[in-house]
C-alpha positions as CSV (number, residue, x, y, z in Angstrom):
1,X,-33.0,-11.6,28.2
2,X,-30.1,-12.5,26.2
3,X,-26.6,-13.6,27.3
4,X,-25.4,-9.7,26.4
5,X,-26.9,-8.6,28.9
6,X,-23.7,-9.7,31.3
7,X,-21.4,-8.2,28.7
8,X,-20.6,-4.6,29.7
9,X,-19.4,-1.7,27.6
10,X,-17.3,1.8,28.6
11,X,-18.0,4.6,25.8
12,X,-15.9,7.2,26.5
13,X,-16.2,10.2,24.3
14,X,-16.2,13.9,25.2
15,X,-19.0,14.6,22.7
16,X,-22.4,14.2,24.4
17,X,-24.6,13.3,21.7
18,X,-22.1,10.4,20.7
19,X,-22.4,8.6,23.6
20,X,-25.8,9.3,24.1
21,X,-26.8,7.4,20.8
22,X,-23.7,4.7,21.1
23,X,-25.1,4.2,24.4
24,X,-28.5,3.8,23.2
25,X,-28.2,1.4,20.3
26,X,-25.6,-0.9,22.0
27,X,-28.4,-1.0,25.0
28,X,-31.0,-1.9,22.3
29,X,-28.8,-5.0,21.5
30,X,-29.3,-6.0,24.9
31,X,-25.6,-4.9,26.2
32,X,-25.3,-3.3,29.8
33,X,-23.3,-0.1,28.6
34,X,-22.0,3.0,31.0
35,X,-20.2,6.0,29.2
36,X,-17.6,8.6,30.5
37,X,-16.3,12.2,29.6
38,X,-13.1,12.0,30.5
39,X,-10.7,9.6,31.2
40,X,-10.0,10.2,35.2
41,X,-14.2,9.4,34.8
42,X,-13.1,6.2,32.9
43,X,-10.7,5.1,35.4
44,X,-13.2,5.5,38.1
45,X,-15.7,3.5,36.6
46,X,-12.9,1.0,35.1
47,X,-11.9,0.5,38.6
48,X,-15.1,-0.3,40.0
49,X,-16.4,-2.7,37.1
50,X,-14.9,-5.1,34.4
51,X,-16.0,-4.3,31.3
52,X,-15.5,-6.6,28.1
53,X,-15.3,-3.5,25.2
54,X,-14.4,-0.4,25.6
55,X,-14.6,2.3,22.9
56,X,-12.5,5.2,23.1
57,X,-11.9,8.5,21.7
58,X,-8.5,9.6,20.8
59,X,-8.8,13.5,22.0
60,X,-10.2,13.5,25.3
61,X,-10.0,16.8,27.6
62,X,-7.4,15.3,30.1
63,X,-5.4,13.5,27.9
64,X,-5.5,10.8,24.6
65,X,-7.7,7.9,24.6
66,X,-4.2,6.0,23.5
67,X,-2.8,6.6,26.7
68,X,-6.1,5.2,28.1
69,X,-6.0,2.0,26.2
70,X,-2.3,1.9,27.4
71,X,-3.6,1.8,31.3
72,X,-6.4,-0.6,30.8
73,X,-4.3,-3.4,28.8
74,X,-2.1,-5.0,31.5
75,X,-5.1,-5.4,33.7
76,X,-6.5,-9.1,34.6
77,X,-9.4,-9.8,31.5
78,X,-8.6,-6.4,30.3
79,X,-11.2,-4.9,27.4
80,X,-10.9,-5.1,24.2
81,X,-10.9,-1.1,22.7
82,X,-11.9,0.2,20.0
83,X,-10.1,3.4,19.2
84,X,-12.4,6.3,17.8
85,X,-10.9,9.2,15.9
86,X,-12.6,12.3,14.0
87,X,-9.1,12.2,12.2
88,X,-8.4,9.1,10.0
89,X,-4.2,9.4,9.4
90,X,-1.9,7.2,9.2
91,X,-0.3,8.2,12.3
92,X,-3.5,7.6,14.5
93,X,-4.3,4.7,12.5
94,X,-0.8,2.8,12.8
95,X,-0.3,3.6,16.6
96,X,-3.9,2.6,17.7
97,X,-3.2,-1.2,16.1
98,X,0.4,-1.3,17.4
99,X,-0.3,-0.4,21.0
100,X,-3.3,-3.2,20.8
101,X,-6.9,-1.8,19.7
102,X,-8.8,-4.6,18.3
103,X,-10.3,-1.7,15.8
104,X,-10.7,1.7,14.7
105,X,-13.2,3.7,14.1
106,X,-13.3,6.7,12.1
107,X,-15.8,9.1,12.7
108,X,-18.8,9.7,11.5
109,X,-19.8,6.0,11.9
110,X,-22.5,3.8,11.0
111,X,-24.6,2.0,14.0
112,X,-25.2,-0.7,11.8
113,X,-21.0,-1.2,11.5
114,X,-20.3,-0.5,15.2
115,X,-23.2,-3.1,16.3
116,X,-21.6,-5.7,13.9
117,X,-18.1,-5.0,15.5
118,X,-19.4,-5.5,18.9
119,X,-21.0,-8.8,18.3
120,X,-17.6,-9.7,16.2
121,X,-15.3,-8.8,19.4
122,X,-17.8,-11.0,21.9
123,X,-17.5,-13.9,19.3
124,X,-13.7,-13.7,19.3
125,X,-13.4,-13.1,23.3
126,X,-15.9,-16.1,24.1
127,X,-13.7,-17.8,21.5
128,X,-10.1,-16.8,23.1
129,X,-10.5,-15.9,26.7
130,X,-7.6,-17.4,27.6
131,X,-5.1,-15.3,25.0
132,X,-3.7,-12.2,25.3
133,X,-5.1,-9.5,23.2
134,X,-3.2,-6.6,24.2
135,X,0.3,-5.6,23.1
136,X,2.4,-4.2,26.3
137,X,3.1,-0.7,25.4
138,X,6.5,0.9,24.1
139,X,7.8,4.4,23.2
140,X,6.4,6.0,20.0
141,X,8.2,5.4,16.6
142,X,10.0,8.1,15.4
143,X,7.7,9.8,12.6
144,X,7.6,8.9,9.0
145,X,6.7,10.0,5.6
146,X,3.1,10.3,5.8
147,X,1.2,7.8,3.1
148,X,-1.4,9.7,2.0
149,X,-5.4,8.6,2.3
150,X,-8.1,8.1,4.2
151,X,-9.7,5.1,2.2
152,X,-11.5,2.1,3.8
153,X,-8.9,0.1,1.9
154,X,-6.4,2.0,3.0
155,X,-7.1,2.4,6.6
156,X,-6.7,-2.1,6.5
157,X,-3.1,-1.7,4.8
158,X,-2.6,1.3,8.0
159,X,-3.4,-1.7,10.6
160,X,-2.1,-4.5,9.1
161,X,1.1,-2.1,9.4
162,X,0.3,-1.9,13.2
163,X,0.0,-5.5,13.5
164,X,3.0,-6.4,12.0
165,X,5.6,-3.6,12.9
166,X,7.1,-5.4,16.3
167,X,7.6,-9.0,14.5
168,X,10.0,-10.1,12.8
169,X,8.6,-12.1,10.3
170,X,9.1,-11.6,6.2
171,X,6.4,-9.7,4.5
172,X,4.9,-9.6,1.2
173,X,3.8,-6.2,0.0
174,X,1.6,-6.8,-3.1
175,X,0.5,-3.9,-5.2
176,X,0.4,-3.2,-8.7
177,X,3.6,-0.5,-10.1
178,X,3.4,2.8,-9.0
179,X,1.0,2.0,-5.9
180,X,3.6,3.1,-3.4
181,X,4.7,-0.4,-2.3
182,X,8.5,1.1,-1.2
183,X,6.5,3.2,1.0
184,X,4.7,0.3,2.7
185,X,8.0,-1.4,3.6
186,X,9.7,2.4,4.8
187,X,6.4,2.3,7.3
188,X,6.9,-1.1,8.6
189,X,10.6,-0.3,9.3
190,X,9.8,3.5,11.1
191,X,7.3,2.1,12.9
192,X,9.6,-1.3,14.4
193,X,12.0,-2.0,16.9
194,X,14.6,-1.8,14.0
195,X,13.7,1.8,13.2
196,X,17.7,3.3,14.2
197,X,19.1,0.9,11.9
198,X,19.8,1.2,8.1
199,X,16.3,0.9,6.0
200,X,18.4,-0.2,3.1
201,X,16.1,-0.7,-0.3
202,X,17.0,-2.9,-3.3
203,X,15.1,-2.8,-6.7
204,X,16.2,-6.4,-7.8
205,X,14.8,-5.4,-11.5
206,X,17.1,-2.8,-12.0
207,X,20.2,-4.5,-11.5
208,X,21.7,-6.8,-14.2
209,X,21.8,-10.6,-13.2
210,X,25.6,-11.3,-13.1
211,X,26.0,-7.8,-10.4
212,X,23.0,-8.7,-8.2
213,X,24.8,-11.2,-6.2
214,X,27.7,-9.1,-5.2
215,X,25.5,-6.1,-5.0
216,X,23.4,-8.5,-2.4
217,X,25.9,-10.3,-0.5
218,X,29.1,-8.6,-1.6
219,X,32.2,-9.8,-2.5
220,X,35.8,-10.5,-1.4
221,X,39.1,-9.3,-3.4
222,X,40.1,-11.4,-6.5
223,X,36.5,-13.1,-6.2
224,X,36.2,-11.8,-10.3
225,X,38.0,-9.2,-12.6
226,X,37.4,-6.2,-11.0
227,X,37.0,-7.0,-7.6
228,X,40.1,-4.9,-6.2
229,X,39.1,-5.2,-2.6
230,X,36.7,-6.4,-0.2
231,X,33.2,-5.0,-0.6
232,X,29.8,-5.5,1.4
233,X,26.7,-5.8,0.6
234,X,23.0,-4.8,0.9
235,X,22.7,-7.5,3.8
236,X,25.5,-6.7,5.3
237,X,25.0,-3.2,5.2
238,X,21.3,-3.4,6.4
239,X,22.7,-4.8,9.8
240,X,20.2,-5.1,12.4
241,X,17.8,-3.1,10.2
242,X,15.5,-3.9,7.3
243,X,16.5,-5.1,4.0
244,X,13.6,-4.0,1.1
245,X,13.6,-6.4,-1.8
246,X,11.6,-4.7,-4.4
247,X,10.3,-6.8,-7.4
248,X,11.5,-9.8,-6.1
249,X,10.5,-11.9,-8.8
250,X,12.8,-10.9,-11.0
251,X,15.5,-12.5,-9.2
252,X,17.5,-15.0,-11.1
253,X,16.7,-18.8,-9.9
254,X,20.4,-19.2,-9.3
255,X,20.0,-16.3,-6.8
256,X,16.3,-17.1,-5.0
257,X,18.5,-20.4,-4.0
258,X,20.6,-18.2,-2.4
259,X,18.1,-15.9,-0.6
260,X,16.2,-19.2,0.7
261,X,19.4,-19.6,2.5
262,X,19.6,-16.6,4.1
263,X,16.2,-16.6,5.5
264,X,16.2,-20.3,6.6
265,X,19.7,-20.1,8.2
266,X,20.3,-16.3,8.6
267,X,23.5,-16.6,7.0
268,X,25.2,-16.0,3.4
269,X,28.4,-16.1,1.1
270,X,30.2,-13.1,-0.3
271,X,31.1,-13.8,-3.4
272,X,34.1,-15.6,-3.7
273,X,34.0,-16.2,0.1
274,X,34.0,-19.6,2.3
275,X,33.3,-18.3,5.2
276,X,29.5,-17.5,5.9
277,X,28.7,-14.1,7.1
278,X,25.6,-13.9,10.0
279,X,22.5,-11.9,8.9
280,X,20.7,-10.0,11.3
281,X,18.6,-8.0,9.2
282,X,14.6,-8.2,8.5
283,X,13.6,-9.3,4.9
284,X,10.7,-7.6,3.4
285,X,9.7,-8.1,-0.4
286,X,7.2,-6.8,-3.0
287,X,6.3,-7.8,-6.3
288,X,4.0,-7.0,-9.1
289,X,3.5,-10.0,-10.4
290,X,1.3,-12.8,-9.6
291,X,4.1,-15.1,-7.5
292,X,2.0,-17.9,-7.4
293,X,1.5,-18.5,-11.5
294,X,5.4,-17.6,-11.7
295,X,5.5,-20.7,-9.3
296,X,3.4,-22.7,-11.1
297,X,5.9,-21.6,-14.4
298,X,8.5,-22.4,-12.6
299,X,10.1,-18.8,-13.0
300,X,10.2,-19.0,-8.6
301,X,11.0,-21.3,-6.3
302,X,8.0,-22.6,-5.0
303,X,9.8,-22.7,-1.2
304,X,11.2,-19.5,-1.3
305,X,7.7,-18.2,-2.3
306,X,6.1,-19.8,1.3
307,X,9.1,-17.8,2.7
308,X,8.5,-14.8,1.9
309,X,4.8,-14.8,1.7
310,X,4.8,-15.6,5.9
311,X,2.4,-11.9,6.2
312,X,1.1,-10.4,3.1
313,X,-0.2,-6.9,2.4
314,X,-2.0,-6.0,-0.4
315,X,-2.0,-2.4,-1.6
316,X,-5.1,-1.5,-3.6
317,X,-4.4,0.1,-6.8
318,X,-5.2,3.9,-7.3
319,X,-8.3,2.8,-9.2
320,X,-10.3,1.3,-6.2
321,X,-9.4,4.1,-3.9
322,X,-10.2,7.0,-5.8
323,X,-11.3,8.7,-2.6
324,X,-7.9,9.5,-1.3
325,X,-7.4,11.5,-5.1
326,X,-8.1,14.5,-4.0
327,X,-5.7,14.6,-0.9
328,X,-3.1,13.3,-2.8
329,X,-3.4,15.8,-5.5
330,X,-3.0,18.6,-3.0
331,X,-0.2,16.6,-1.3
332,X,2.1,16.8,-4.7
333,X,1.3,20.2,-5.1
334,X,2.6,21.1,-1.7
335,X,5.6,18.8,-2.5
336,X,5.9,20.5,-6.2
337,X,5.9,23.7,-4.5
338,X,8.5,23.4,-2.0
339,X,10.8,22.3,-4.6
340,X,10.3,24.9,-6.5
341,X,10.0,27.9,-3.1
342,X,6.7,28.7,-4.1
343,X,3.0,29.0,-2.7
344,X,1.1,25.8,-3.8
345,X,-1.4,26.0,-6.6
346,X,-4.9,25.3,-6.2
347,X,-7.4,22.6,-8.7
348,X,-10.5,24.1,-9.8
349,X,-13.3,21.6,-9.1
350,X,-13.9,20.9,-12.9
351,X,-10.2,19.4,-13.1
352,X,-10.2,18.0,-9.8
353,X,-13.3,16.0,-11.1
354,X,-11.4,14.9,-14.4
355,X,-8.4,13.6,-12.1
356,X,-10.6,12.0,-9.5
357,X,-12.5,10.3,-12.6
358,X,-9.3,9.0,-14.7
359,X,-8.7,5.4,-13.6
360,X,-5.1,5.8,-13.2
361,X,-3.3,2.5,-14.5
362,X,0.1,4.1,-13.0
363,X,-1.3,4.5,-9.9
364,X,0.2,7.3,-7.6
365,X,3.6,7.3,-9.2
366,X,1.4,8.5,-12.5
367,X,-0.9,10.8,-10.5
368,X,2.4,12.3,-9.1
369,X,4.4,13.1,-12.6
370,X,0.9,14.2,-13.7
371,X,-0.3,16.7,-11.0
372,X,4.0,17.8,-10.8
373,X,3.3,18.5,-14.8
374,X,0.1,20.2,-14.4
375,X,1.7,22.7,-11.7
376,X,4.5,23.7,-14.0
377,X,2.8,24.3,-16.7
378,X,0.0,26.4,-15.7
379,X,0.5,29.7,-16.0
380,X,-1.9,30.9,-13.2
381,X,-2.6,30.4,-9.4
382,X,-5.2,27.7,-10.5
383,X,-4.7,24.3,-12.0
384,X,-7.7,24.4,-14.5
385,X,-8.3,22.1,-17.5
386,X,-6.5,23.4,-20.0
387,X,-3.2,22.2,-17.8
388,X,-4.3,18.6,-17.6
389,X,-2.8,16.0,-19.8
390,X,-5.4,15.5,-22.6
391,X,-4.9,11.9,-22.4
392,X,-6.6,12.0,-18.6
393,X,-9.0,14.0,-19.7
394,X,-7.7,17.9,-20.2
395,X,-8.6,20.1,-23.2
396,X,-6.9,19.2,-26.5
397,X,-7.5,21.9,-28.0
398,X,-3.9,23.4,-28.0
399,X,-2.3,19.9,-28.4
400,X,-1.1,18.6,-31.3
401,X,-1.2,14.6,-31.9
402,X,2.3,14.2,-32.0
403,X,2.6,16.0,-28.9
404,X,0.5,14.2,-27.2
405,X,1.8,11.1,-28.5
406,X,5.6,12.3,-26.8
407,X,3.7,12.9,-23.8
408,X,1.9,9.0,-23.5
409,X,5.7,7.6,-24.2
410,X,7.4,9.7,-21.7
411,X,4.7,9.1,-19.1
412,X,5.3,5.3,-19.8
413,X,8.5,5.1,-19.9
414,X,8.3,6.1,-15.9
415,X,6.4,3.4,-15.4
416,X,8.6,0.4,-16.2
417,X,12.0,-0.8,-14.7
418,X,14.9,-0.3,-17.1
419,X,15.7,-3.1,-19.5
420,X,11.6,-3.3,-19.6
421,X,10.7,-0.1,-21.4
422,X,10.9,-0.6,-25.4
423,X,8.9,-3.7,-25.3
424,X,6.5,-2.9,-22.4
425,X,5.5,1.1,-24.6
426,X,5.6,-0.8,-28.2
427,X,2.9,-3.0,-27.1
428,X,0.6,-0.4,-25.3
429,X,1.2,1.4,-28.8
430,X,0.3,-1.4,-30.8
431,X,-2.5,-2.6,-29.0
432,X,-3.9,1.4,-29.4
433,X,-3.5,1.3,-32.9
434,X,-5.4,-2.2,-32.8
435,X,-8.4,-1.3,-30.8
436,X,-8.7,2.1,-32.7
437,X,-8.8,0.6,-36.2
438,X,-10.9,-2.3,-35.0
439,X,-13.6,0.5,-33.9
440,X,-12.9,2.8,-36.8
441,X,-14.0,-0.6,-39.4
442,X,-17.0,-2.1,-37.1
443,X,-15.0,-4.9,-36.0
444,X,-14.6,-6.2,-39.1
445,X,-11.0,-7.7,-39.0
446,X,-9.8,-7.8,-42.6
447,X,-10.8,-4.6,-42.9
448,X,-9.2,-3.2,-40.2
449,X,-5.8,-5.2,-41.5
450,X,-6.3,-3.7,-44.5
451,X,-6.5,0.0,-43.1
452,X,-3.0,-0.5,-40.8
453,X,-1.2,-2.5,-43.9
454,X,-0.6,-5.3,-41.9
455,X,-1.6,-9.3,-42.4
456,X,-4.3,-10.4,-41.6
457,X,-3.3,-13.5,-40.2
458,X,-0.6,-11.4,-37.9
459,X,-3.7,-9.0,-36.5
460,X,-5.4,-11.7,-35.9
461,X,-2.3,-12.5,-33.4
462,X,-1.5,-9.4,-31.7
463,X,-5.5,-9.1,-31.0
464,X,-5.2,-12.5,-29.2
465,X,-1.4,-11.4,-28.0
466,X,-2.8,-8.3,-26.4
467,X,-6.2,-9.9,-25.3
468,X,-8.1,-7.2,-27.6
469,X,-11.9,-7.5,-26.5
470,X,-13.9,-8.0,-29.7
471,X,-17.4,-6.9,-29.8
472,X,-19.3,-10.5,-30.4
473,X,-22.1,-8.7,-32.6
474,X,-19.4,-7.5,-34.7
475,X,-18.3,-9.5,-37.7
476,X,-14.9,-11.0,-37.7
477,X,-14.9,-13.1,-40.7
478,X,-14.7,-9.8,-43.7
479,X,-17.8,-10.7,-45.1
C-alpha cells in the first residue's frame, strides 16, 4: 500500500451521487476518504479525525461551506479545502481564495482534474508543513461591480484577486485595451482592507506631460502661472485608499523618477513644495504595452519597473475567452436597457453565434459599444443579424461602403487614448488598403503599387511598417 493511504480526506457535499463517486475515485488513488451531508456531520467527524484535504460545497443545508472552511482553519494542522460551487461568479470565486481555499472547483468537474489537485495539495503540504496556509477570517467586503465570466482564464484572474486583496503590495494588471483592466484594480480595492477609502483612478495617457505632475502630487500657490492657491493631488486625495495608475508607461521619465520615490519612501513633493507630503495610499498600475522591451528602450526606468511589477495579473484578451461572450452580451443589454427604462432585448442564436465567433481586437470595451449599437438600432424585441455591425459579421446588405467605413473609424477612435487616435486609425486604414490590394493582384507588389498610385519602393515600406504577411508562393519581384 502506498504512503496515501495515511492521508485522509472530508467530502462534504449534500448531493449523494457526488460524493459517492469523489469518494470512490480518491479511494482508488489509495486515499482513506470519509464524506458528510451537512456541515454539523462535518464537524463531528472533523472533531474526531484530522484530515489533510477537505473538499467543500458552498450551499450546504445548514449553512455555507465558506463558513465551514472559516471553522476548520485556525485549528492545529488544519486541512487544506477545496471550495466546490455549482455557481462559478466572481463573488464565490473571490471570497473562497480570500478567506484561504487552496482551490476551487466549479462544478461539473473532471476526476481526472480533481485527482491531479489532490496529489498537487499532498506535494505542497509534505513540502510546507510547517507554514500557515490559511488566512484568519474577516468580515465580507462590501459588494462590487460584478466582472462578468465564467472562463477558466478568468476564474485564475478571480483568485489571484483573492490572493492579493489583504496585502499591500503594488500590482501589475496586464491586459491588452479594452480588456477591463480598470475593473481589475476597482476589485482589488472593494475586496481590501482599504475598501472605505477613496478608489481614486488616473489614466496617465490622457493627461498632457507638463499637468501630470500637479494633477499627481499637486501643487502649492505661486508654484507656476496659474497656480492661484494650494491644490492636492491624486495621492493625496487617495489617502489611505488606492491609487489606479492606468497606462503607466506613458509616464514621462522625468516623472517615473518621481513615482520610484513615492513607493520606495512613501513620500512626495507638491509642486513647488519643499516639504514632503506622507503617502499612505496603495499603488496599483496597468499597462498595455510590453514594460519590459520599453525597459530594454529605455522609454522606463528599469527600477521602477521591478516596483511595480512586485504581483502581476494578466487579463486574457476577449479573444481567448470567448466563452464568457455570451454572458456578457446579455449583461450590456441589461445595462443598455436600464439606461434607456426598457425590457432588455434578446440575440437570436444565429447573431449570438456571429458575436461569439468575431475575434474582438477591442476586447470588451468593443463588444460593449457593439452590443449598445446593436440594441438601439433594432427595431424589434430581437437582436438578429441584420443589427450587427457588418464589419463583425452582420448582413451588408443595407449598408453602404462609406457607411461602413464611418462606422470602422468611430468604433476606433474608442479604442485609443486621446492624443493617439489620428495616427493609431490612419495606419489600421492603410494597412487595409495594403492587404486588400496585395490579395486583389496575387501578391504581386508592383502591381498592387500600381493599382493604389503609390511607389513602389514606399509599399514596399508600409508592408514591412505594418508587418503585412506576404504569401511566400506569391511573387513579389513584378515579373
Amino acid at each position: 500500500m502506498s504512503d496515501t493511504a495515511k492521508q485522509k480526506i472530508l467530502v462534504v457535499d449534500d448531493e449523494e451521487s457526488l460524493r459517492l463517486v469523489l469518494s470512490r475515485s480518491l479511494k482508488r488513488k489509495g486515499y482513506d476518504v470519509d464524506t458528510a451531508e451537512s456541515i454539523a456531520e462535518a464537524r463531528e467527524l472533523l472533531n474526531e479525525r484530522s484530515y489533510s484535504i477537505g473538499f467543500f460545497d458552498i450551499a450546504l443545508p445548514d449553512g455555507s461551506g465558506l463558513d465551514l472552511l472559516d471553522s476548520v482553519k485556525n485549528r492545529s494542522n488544519p486541512p487544506s479545502v477545496v471550495i466546490i460551487t455549482a455557481q462559478a461568479t466572481m463573488k464565490n470565486a473571490i471570497e473562497a481564495m480570500r478567506r484561504g481555499a487552496f482551490d476551487y472547483l466549479t462544478k461539473p468537474f473532471d476526476l481526472d482534474e480533481v485527482e491531479a489537485l489532490t496529489s498537487r495539495i499532498m506535494d505542497y503540504r509534505k513540502m510546507a508543513q510547517e507554514l500557515a496556509m490559511l488566512k484568519s477570517a474577516r468580515p465580507a467586503a462590501p459588494s462590487v461591480g460584478e466582472i462578468v465570466g465564467r472562463s477558466p482564464a478568468l476564474q485564475e484572474v478571480f483568485k489571484l484577486i483573492g490572493k492579493l486583496a489583504d496585502s499591500d503590495v503594488t500590482a501589475l494588471i496586464t491586459g491588452p485595451t479594452g480588456s477591463g483592466k480598470e475593473l481589475i484594480a476597482g476589485a482589488l480595492h472593494q475586496n481590501s482592507p482599504r475598501a472605505k477609502h477613496p478608489f481614486i483612478t488616473v489614466n496617465c495617457a490622457a493627461i498632457p506631460g507638463e499637468l501630470l505632475e500637479s494633477e499627481l502630487f499637486g501643487h502649492v500657490k505661486g508654484a507656476f502661472t496659474g497656480a492661484v492657491e494650494d491644490r492636492k493631488g491624486k495621492f493625496q486625495s487617495a489617502g489611505a485608499g488606492t491609487i489606479f495608475l492606468d497606462e503607466v508607461g506613458e509616464l514621462p521619465l522625468s516623472l517615473q523618477a518621481k513615482l520610484l520615490r513615492v513607493l520606495q519612501e512613501r513620500e512626495f513633493y507638491p509642486v513647488g513644495s519643499a516639504r514632503p507630503v506622507r503617502s499612505e495610499a496603495r499603488v496599483l498600475a496597468a499597462t498595455n504595452r510590453d514594460l519590459s522591451e520599453e525597459v530594454a528602450s529605455g522609454r522606463f526606468r528599469e527600477d521602477l519597473y521591478h516596483r511595480i511589477n512586485v504581483a502581476r495579473i494578466e487579463l486574457p484578451p476577449l479573444c481567448q475567452r470567448k466563452g464568457d461572450i455570451p454572458a456578457l452580451v446579455n449583461h450590456f443589454l441589461e445595462q443598455t436597457a436600464r439606461a434607456v427604462g426598457a425590457e432588455p432585448k434578446s440575440v437570436s442564436p444565429t447573431a449570438m453565434g456571429i458575436l461569439a465567433g468575431y475575434d474582438w481586437p477591442g476586447n470588451v470595451r468593443e463588444l460593449s459599444n457593439a452590443i449598445r449599437r446593436a440594441a438601439l438600432m433594432a427595431p424589434g424585441s430581437v437582436i438578429t443579424v441584420e443589427d450587427i455591425s457588418p464589419e463583425i459579421g452582420g448582413s451588408k446588405g443595407a449598408a453602404r461602403p462609406e457607411d461602413a467605413l464611418a462606422r470602422s473609424v468611430r468604433e476606433l477612435m474608442e479604442l485609443h487614448a486621446e492624443g493617439e487616435i489620428y495616427d493609431a486609425v490612419v495606419k489600421r486604414v492603410e494597412k487595409a488598403l495594403i492587404e486588400n490590394a496585395l490579395k486583389k493582384t496575387g501578391g504581386v507588389q508592383a502591381h498592387a503599387a500600381k493599382l493604389l498610385g503609390v511607389n513602389r519602393n514606399t509599399l514596399m515600406k508600409k508592408i514591412a511598417e505594418f508587418g503585412v504577411r506576404l504569401n511566400e508562393d506569391s511573387p513579389n519581384d513584378g515579373r
